[in-house]
C-alpha positions, 0 to 999 in steps of 0.5 A: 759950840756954833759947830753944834748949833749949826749942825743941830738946825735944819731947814724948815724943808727938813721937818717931818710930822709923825701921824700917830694913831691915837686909840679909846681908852674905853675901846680897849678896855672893851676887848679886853674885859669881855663883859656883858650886860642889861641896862633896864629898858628905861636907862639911856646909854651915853658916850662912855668917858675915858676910864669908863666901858659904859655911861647911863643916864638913869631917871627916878620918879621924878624924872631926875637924872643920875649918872651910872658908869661900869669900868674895869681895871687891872688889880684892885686899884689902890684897894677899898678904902682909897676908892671909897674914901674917892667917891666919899669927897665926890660928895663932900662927905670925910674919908673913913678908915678901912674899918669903918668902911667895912663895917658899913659895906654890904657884901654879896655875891652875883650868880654870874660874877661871884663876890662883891662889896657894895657901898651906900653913901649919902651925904644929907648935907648936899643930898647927894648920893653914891651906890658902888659895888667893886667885884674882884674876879680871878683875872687879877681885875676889878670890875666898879659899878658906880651910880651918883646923883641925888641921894633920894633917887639914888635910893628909889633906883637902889633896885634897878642898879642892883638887878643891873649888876646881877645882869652883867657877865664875862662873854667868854 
């Protein structure tokens, strides 16, 4: 056993440190996904979080901010009803089941993206408030858009988010 640990233990002379290249989850995510799109003139871009392409920072009326974010990830996710029973307990609202969920989805289709589900949801306990669109695509992909803040503004900016989505497109 002392043969071991001494044979195991080197000098302090003897380490080595390895510098590895550490890349943006975000970044890559660009280059693969390719999408394009246009912010209305009044959103400011934000540094995107780690799972995110891109973060805007919204404003109502009131000048009350709202948090918008694009991803895109591989496959469906966990499928609907695991996202939106997510972004349900984001604003403290119970988990539904896929049925109900669906019943309550709007479903449409983008010109330049094709067929989406988009989710309204309001808490008026805490007004708070989520719009999510998941549009699948035929690259095995699912593409979110998903605006959170203050039901009231949610809805006022109901409009600017759905011409948002209708802006984004596959640069390729």
């Amino acid at each position: 056993m002392l043969t071991i640990i001494s044979f195991s233990c080197e000098s302090k002379d003897n380490i080595t440190v390895y510098q590895i290249k550490k890349t943006s989850p975000h970044k890559a995510n660009k280059t693969i996904s390719e999408l394009k799109w246009t912010p209305p003139k009044n959103w400011i871009e934000k540094v995107p979080g780690e799972m995110r392409l891109a973060s805007f920072d919204a404003f109502d009326s009131n000048n009350k901010t709202t948090d918008l974010s694009i991803s895109i990830f591989p496959g469906d996710v966990g499928g609907i009803e695991n996202n939106v029973n997510r972004w349900r307990r984001q604003i403290e609202l119970p988990a539904q089941s896929l049925e109900n969920i669906l019943t309550e989805a709007e479903q449409r289709t983008f010109p330049l993206l094709g067929d989406a589900l988009i989710f309204m949801l309001n808490n008026k306990k805490n007004s708070k408030g989520i719009i999510a669109v998941m549009i699948p695509n035929q690259k095995n992909q699912t593409i979110f858009v998903k605006m959170i803040g203050n039901s009231n503004s949610i809805i006022e900016l109901k409009y600017e988010f759905d011409l948002f989505c209708q802006s984004i497109y596959w640069n390729n």
